[in-house]
PAVO-303817 format. One record per residue (C-alpha): x, y, z; residue number from 1; residue in one letter. Coordinates in pm, 1 decimal, always signed. Example, Ala and Ser with C-alpha at 12.3 -4.5 7.8 and 13.67 -1.06 7.14 Angstrom:
REC; x; y; z; i; aa
REC; +1230.0; -450.0; +780.0; 1; a
REC; +1367.0; -106.0; +714.0; 2; s
//
This chain:
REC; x; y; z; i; aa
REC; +12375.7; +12213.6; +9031.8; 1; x
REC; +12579.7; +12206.9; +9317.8; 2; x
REC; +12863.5; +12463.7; +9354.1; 3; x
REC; +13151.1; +12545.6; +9559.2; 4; x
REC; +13081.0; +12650.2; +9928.8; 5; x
REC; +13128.9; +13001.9; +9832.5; 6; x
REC; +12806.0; +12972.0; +9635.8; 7; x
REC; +12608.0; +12770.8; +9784.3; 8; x
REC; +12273.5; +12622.4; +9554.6; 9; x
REC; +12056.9; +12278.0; +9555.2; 10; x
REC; +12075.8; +12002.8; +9398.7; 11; x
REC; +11797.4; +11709.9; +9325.3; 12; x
REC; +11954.1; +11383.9; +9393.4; 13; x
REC; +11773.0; +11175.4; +9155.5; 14; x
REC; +12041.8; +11412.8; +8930.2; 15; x
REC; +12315.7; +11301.9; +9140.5; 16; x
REC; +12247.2; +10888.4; +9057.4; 17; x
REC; +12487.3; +10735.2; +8858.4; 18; x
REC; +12737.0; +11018.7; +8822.9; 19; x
REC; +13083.1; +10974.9; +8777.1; 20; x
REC; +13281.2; +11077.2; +9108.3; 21; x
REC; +13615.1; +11221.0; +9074.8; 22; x
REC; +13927.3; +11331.1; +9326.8; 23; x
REC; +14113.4; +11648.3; +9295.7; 24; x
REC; +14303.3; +11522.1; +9047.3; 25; x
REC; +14020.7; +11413.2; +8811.3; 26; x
REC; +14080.5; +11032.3; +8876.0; 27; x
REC; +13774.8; +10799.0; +8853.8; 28; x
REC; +13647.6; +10702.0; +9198.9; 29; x
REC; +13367.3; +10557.2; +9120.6; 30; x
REC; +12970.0; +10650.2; +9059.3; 31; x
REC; +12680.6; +10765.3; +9328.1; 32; x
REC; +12488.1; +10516.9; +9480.2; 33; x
REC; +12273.9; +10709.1; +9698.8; 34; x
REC; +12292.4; +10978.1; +9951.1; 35; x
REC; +12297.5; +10953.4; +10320.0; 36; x
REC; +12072.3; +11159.3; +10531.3; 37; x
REC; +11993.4; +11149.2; +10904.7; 38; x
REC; +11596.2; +11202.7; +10951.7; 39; x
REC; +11558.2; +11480.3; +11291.6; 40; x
REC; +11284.8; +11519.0; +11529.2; 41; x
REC; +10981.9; +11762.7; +11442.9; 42; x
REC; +10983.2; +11977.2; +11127.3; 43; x
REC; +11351.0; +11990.3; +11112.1; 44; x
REC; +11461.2; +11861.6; +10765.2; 45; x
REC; +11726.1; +11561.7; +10778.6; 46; x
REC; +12110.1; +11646.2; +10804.9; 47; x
REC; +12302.4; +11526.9; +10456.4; 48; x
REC; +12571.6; +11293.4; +10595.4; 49; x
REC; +12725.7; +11207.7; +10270.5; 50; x
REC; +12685.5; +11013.0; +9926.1; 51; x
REC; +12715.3; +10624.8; +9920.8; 52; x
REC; +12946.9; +10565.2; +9623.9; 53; x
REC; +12999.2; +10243.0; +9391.3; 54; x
REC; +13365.4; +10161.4; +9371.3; 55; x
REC; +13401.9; +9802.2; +9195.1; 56; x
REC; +13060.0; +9671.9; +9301.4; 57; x
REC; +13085.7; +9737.5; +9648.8; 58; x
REC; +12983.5; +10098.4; +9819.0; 59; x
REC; +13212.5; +10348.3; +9988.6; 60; x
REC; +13116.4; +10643.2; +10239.9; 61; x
REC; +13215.1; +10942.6; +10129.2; 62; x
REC; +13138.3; +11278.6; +10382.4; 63; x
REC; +12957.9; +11568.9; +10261.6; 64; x
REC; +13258.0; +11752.8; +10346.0; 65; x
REC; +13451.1; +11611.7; +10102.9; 66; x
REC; +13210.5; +11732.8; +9806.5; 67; x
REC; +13313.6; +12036.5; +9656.3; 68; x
REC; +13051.4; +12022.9; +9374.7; 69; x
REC; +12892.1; +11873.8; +9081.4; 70; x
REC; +13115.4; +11997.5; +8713.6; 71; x
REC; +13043.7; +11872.9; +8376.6; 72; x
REC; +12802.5; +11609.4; +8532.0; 73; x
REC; +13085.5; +11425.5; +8792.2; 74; x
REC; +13073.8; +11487.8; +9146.9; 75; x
REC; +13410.1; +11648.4; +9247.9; 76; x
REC; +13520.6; +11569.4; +9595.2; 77; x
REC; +13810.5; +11793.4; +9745.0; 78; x
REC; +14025.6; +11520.2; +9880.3; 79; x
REC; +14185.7; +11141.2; +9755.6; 80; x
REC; +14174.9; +11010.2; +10060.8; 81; x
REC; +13867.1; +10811.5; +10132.7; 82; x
REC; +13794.0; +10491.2; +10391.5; 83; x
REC; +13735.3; +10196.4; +10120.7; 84; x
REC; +13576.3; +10017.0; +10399.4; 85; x
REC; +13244.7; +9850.2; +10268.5; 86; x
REC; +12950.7; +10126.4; +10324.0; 87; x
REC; +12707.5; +9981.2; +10600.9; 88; x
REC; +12412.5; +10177.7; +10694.2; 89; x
REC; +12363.0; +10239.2; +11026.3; 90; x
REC; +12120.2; +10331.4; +11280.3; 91; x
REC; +11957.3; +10657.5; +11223.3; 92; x
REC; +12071.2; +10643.9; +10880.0; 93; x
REC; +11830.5; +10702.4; +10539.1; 94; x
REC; +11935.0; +10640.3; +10169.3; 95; x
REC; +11763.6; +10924.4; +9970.4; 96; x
REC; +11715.4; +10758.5; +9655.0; 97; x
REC; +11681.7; +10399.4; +9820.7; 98; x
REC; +11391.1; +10461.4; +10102.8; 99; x
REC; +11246.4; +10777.5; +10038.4; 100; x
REC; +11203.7; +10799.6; +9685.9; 101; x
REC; +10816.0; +10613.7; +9596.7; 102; x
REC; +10738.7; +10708.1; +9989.3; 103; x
REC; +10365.8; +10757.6; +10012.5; 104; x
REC; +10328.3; +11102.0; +10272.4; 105; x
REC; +10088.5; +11373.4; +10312.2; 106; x
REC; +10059.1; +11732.2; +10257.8; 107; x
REC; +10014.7; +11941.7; +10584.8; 108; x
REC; +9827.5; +12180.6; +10412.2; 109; x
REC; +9534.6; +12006.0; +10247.1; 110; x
REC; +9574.3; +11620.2; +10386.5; 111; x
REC; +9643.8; +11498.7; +10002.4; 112; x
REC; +9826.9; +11156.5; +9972.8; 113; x
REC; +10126.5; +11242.5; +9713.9; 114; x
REC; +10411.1; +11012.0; +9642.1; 115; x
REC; +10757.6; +11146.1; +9685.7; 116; x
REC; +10967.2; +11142.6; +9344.5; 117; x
REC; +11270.7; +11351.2; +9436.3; 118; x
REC; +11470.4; +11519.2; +9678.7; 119; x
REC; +11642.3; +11805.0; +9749.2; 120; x
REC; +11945.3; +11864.1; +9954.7; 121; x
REC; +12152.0; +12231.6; +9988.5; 122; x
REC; +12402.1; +12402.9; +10180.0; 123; x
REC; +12322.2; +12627.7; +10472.3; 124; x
REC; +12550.6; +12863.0; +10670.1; 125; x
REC; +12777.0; +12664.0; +10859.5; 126; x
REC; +12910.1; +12418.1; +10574.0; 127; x
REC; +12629.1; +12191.4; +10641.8; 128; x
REC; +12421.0; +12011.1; +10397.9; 129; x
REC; +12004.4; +11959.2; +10458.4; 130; x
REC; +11702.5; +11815.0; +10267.7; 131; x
REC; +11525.7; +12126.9; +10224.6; 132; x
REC; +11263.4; +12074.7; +9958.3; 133; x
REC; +11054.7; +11741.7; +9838.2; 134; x
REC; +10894.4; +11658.9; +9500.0; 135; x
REC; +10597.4; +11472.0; +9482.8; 136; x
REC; +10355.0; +11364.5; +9252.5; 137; x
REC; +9963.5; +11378.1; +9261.4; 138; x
REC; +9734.3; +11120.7; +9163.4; 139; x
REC; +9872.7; +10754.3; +9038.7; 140; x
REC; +10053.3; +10721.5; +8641.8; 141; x
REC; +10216.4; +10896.8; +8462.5; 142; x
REC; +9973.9; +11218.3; +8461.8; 143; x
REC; +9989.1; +11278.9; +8791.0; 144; x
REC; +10096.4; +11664.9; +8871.3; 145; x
REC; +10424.5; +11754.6; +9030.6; 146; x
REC; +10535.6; +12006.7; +9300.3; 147; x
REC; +10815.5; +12080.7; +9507.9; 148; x
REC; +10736.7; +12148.0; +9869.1; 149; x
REC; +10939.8; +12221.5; +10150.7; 150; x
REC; +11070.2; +11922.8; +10405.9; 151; x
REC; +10796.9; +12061.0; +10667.6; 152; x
REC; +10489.3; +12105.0; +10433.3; 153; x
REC; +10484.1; +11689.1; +10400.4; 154; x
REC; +10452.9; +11476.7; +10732.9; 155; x
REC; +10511.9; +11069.6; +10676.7; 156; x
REC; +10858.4; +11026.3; +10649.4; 157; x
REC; +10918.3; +10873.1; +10994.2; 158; x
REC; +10632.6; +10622.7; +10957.3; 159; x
REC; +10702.4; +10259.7; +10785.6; 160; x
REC; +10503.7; +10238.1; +10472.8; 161; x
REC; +10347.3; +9934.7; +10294.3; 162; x
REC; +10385.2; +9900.9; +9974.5; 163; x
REC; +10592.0; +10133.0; +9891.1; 164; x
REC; +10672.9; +10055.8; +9517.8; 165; x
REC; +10974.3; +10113.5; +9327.8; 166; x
REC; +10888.5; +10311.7; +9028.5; 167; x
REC; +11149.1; +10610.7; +9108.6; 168; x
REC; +11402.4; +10456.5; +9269.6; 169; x
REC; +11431.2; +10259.8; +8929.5; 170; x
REC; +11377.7; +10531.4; +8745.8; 171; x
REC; +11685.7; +10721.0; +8884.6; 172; x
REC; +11862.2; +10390.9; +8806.3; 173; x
REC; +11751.0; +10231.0; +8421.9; 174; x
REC; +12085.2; +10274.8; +8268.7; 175; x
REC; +12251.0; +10048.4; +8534.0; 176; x
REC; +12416.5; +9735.7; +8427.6; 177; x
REC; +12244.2; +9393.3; +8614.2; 178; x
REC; +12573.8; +9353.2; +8821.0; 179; x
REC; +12590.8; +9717.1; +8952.1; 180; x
REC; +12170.1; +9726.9; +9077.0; 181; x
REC; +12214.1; +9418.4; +9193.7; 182; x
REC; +12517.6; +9532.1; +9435.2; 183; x
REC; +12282.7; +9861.9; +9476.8; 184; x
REC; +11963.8; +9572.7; +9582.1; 185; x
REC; +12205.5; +9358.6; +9799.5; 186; x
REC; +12239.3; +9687.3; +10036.0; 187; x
REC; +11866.7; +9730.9; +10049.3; 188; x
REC; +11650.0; +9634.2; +10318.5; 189; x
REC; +11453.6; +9271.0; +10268.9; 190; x
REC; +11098.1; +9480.6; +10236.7; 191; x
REC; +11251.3; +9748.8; +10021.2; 192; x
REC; +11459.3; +9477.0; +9784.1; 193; x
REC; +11106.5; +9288.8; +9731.9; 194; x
REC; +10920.2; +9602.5; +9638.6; 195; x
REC; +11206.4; +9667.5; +9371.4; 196; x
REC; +11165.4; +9289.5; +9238.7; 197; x
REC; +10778.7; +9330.5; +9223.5; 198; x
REC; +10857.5; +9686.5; +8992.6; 199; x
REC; +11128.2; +9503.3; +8782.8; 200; x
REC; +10985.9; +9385.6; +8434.6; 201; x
REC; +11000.9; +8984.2; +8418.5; 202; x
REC; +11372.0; +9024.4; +8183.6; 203; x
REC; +11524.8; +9309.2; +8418.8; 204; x
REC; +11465.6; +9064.1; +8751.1; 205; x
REC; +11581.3; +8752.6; +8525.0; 206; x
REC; +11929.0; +8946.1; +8454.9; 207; x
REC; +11872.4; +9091.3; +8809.2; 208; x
REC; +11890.6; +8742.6; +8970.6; 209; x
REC; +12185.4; +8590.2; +8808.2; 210; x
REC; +12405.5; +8857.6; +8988.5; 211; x
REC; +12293.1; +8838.4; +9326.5; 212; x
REC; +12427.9; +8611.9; +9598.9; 213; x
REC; +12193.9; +8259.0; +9624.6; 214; x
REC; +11995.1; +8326.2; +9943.9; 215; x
REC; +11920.8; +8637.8; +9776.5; 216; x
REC; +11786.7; +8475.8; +9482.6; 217; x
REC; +11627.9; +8273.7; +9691.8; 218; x
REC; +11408.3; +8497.6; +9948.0; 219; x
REC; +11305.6; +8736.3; +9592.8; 220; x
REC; +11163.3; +8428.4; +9378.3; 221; x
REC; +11007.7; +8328.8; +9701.4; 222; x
REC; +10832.5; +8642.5; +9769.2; 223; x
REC; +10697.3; +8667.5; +9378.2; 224; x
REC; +10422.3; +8421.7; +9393.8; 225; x
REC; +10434.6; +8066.9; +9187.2; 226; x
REC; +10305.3; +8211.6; +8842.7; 227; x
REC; +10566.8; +8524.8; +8834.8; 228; x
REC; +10834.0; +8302.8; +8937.0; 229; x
REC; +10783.3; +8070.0; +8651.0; 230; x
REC; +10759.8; +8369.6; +8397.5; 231; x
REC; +11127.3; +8490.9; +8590.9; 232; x
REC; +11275.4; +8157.1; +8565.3; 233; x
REC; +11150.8; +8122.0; +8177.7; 234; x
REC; +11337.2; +8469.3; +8142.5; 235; x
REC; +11697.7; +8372.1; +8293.9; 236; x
REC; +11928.7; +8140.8; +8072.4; 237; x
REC; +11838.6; +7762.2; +8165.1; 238; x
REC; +12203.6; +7674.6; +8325.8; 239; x
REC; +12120.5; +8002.3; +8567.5; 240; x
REC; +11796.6; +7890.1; +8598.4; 241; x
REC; +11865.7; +7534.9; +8685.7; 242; x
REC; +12143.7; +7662.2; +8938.0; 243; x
REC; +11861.5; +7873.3; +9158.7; 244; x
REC; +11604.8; +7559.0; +9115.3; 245; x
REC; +11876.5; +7354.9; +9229.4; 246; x
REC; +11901.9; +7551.4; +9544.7; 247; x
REC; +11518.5; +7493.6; +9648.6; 248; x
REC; +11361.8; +7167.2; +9822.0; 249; x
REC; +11280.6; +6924.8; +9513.3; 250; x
REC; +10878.9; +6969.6; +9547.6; 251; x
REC; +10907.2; +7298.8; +9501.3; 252; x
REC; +11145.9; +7322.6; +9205.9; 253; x
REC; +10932.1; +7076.3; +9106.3; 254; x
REC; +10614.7; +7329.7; +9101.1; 255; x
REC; +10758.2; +7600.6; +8952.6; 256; x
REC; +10882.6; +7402.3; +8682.0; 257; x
REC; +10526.2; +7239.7; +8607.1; 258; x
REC; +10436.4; +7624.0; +8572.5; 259; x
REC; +10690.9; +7690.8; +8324.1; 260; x
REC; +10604.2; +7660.0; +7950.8; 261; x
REC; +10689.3; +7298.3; +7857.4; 262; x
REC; +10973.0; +7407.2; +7572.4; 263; x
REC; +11140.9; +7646.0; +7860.5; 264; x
REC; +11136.2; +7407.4; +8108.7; 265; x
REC; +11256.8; +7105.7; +7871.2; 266; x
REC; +11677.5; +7247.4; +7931.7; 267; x
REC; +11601.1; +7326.1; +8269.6; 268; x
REC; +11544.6; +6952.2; +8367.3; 269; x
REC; +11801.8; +6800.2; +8111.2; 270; x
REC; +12037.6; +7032.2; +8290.7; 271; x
REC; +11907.3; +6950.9; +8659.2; 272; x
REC; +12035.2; +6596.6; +8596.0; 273; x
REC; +12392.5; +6660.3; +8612.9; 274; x
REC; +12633.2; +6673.7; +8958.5; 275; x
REC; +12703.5; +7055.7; +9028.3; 276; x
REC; +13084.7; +7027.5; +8983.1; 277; x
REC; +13082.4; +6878.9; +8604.2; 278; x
REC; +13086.6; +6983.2; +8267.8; 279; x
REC; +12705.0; +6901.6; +8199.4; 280; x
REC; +12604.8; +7063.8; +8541.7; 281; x
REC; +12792.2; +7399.6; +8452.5; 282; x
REC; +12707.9; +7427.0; +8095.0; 283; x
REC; +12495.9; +7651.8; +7893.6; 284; x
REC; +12265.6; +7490.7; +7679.5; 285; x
REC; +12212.2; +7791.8; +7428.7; 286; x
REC; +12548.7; +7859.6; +7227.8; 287; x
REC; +12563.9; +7970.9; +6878.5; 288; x
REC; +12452.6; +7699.7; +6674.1; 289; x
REC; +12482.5; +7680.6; +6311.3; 290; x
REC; +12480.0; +7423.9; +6027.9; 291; x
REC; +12750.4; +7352.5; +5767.2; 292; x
REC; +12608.7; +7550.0; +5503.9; 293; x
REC; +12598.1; +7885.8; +5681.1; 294; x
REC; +12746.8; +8178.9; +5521.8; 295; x
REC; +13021.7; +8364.0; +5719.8; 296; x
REC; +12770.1; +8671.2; +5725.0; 297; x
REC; +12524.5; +8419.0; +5880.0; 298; x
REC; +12758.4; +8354.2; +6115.0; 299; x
REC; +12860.6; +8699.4; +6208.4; 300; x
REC; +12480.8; +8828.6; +6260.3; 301; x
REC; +12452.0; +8555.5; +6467.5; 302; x
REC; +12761.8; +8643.3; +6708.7; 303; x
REC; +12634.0; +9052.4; +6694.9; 304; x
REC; +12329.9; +8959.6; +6946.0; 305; x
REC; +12359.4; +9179.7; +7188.4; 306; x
REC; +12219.0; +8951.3; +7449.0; 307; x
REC; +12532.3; +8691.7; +7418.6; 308; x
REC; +12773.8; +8704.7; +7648.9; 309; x
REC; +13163.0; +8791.5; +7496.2; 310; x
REC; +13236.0; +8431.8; +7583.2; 311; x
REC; +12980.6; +8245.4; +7409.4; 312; x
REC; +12988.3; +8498.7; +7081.6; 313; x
REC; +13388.1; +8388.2; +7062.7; 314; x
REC; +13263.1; +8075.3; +6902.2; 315; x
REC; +13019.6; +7931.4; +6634.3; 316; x
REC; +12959.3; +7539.4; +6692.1; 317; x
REC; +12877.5; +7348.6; +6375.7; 318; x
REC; +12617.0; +7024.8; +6352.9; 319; x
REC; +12432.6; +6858.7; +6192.3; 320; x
REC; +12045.6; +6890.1; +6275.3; 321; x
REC; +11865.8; +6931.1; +6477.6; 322; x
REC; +12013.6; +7292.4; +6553.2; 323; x
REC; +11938.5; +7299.1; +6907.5; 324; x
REC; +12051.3; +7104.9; +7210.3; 325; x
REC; +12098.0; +6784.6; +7237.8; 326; x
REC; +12189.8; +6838.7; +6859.3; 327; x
REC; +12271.9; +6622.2; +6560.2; 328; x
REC; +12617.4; +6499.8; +6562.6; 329; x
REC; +12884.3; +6820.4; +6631.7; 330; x
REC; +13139.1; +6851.9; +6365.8; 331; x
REC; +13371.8; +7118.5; +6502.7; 332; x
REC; +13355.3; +7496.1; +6658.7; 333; x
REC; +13444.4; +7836.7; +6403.8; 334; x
REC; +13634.5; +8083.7; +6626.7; 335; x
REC; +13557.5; +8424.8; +6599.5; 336; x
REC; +13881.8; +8554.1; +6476.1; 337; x
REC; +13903.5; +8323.7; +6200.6; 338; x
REC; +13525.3; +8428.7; +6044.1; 339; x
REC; +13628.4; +8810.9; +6062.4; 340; x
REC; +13932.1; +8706.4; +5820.7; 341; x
REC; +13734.4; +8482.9; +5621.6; 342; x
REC; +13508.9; +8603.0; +5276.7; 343; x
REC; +13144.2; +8716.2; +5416.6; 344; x
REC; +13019.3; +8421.5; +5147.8; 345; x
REC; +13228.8; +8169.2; +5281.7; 346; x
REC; +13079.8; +7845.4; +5434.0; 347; x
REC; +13088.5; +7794.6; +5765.1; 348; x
REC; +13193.5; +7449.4; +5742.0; 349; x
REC; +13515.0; +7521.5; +5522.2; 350; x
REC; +13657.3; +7686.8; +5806.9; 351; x
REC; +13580.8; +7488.4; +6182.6; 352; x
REC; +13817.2; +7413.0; +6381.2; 353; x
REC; +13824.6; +6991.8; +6421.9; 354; x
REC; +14161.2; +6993.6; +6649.3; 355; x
REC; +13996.2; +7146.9; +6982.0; 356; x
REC; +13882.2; +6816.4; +7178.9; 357; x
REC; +13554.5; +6872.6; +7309.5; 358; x
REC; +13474.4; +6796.8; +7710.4; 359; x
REC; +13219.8; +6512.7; +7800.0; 360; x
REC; +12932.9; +6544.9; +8040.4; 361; x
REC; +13113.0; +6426.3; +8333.1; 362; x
REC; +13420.8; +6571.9; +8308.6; 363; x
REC; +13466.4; +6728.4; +8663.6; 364; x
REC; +13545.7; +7083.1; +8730.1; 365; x
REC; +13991.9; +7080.1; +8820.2; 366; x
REC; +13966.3; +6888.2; +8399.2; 367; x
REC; +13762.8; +7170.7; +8277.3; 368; x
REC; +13944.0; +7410.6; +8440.1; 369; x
REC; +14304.8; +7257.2; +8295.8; 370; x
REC; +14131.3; +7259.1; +7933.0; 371; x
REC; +14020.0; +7584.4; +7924.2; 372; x
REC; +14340.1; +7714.9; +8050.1; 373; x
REC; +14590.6; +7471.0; +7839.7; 374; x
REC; +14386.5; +7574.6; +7553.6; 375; x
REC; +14359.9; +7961.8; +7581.6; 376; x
REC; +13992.0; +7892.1; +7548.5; 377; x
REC; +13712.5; +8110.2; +7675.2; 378; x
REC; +13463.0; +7813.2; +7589.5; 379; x
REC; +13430.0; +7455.7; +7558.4; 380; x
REC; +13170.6; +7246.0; +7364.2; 381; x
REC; +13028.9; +6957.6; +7627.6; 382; x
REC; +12933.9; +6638.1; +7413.7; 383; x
REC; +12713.4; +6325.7; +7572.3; 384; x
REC; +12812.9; +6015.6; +7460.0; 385; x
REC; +12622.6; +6000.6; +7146.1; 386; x
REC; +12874.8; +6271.6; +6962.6; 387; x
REC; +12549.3; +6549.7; +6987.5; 388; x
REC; +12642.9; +6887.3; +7149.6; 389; x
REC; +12448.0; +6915.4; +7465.7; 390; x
REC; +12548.0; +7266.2; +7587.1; 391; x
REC; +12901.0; +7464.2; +7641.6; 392; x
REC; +13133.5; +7564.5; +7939.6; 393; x
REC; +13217.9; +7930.4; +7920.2; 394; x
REC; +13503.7; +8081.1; +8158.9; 395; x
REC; +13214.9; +8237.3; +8314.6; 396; x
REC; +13070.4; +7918.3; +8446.0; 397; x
REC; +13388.9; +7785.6; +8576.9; 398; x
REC; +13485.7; +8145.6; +8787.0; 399; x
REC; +13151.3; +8072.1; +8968.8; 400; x
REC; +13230.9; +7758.1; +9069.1; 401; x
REC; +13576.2; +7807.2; +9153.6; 402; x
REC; +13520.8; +8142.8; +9359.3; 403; x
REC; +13372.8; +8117.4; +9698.5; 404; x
REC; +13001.5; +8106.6; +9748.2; 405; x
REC; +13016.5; +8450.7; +9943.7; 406; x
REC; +13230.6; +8645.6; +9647.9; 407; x
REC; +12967.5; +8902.3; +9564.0; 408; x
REC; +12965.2; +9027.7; +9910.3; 409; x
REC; +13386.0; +8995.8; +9945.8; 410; x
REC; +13546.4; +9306.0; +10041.1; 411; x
REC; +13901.0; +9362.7; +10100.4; 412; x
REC; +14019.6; +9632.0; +10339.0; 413; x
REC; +14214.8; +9898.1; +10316.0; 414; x
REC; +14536.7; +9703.8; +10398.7; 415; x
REC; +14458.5; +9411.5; +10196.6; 416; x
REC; +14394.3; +9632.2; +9888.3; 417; x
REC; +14667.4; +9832.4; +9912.0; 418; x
REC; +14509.6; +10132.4; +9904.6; 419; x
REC; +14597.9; +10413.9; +10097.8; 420; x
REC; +14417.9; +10383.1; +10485.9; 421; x
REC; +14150.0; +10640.1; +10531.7; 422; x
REC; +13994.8; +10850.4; +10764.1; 423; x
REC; +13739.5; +10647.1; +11027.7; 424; x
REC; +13417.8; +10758.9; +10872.4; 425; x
REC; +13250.5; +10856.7; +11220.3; 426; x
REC; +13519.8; +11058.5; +11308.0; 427; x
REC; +13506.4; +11260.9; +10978.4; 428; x
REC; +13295.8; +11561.1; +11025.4; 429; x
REC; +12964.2; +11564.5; +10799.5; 430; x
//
């Protein structure tokens, strides 16, 4: 663990990942993202700079200096004042857990390929922080033998390396939410965000995806290949998936889709069809859907998945069948408030709520937006002109149309935030 700099010790960083980071006075700052190093010439191990640190999806610099030590499992820094200007990286810069972890380099001693795992950084006299000590893995899988090394028994580091893989890095990051390692994947280089892509399981990158800026979703399908993008897109919802598809030149959204399974790709296209800015082209076409003769308890299970999003397990919609979309004719929507107070052997279709209009295909995004919000609605079932539910408009799906393309990479500063201004980072002393 690290201590105090009365006592100094070491600390791994894939430990550090994730942990809370608080000020002097205990407040929440927010959560390491990496740590900053500055690679030296020869055998001299890097210089710690400081830690990158997650502060409502975007990442703060925060100096060494500030760091008093790691207690109860939150980094403790000795100061609240902090620059909340957006962390860049900059030239002669490393992130520890973002480029060097899964680093293929050799040991000086017997010329063995290892793969790096972890590092190392302590405190030396002076106050300064270094990466002292490596560990790295023999052999490929998971029986490969570990060591720890010293920074000058492994040479490697300063070279570019091809396929570098991502196993470690994501390792040191599995209990991340899909918003916060996508913000972590947004400040990667292009090479080192594809490598992470190609480690992601197919439902990880689908989640993965849906967070990131366009382009970004964009450049990683492209770099997949045709068959692994198909299995991707089969793995995000179809409105998310018809977004990104919509974003590509028609032959090739075209391709991909003829490489989907047929019964995946079937939404997808119905959903293609619609302008952007409607009802049918935000929708989701996967709500809870239920018949008449559902039990409350039925109904309940049903809104439990963990997968569902709190706005689309608010509501149960009721049809006739077929139960999925385009369905039989709708008959009305059972909030989630109402089930909890109703008997668990109840029937669903003693207690839906007929008075909540529902929103046609067309309807253009200012309507939906007045609906929602004259209704106190956090969905809306979307109807074609048959009376069968096609798909529903969640609050989610308006916010992304109504915030600016670029609002995953908007930062505020200091000034515009309100927050206290900060130290320049370069002049702060490492």
């Amino acid at each position: 663990m690290m201590a105090t700099r009365s006592s100094p010790q070491r600390v791994f960083c894939r430990r550090l990942a994730g942990l809370l980071v608080l000020d002097p006075n205990g407040d929440t700052v927010g959560r390491v993202r990496d740590v900053v190093v500055a690679l030296r010439l020869g055998d001299e191990p890097p210089r710690a700079l400081g830690v990158a640190v997650d502060v409502q999806r975007r990442a703060i610099f925060v100096p060494i200096s500030r760091v008093t030590g790691v207690e109860s499992g939150a980094v403790v820094l000795s100061s609240s004042t902090l620059s909340w200007h957006r962390f860049t990286q900059r030239a002669g810069e490393t992130l520890v857990l973002g480029e060097l972890l899964d680093r293929q380099v050799t040991l000086v001693e017997t010329q063995t390929q290892v793969t790096v795992v972890d590092a190392a950084i302590e405190q030396v006299r002076g106050g300064d922080w270094v990466l002292d000590q490596v560990a790295v893995k023999e052999g490929r899988g998971r029986r490969g033998a570990v060591r720890t090394v010293a920074w000058d028994e492994v040479t490697g580091f300063s070279l570019p390396e091809e396929g570098q893989g991502a196993a470690n890095l994501l390792a040191a990051f599995e209990k991340l939410r899909p918003a916060d390692l996508a913000a972590l994947l947004h400040d990667l280089s292009r090479k080192r965000r594809a490598e992470v892509a190609a480690a992601l399981d197919d439902e990880r990158l689908a989640d993965v995806l849906e967070e990131l800026p366009e382009d970004e979703q964009i450049e990683l399908l492209g770099g997949l290949g045709d068959e692994r993008a198909a299995d991707v897109l089969e793995a995000m919802g179809p409105d998310d998936a018809a977004d990104l598809l919509g974003e590509l030149p028609a032959e090739e959204a075209e391709r991909l889709l003829r490489l989907m399974e047929p019964e995946e790709a079937a939404p997808v296209r119905r959903l293609l069809v619609y302008a952007d800015d409607t009802a049918g082209g935000m929708m989701t076409s996967e709500p809870v859907i239920l018949p008449p003769n559902a039990t409350v308890a039925e109904a309940l299970a049903r809104v439990r998945a963990p997968e569902l999003s709190p706005a689309l397990a608010a509501q149960v919609y009721v049809v006739r069948p077929p139960y999925v979309t385009p369905t039989g004719r709708y008959l009305g929507l059972a909030h989630f408030q109402r089930l909890l107070r109703e008997p668990p052997g109840s029937l669903v279709g003693g207690v839906i709520d007929t008075d909540t209009r529902p929103l046609s295909e067309d309807t253009e995004l200012p309507e939906v937006t007045r609906h929602l919000a004259s209704y106190n609605l956090v969905a809306a079932p979307v109807l074609d002109s048959a009376g069968r539910l096609v798909g529903v408009v969640t609050v989610d799906d308006v916010l992304d149309h109504l915030l600016p393309t670029n609002w995953r990479d908007h930062s505020e500063s200091a000034d515009e935030n309100g927050d206290p201004p900060g130290p320049d980072r370069a002049a702060d002393p490492a």
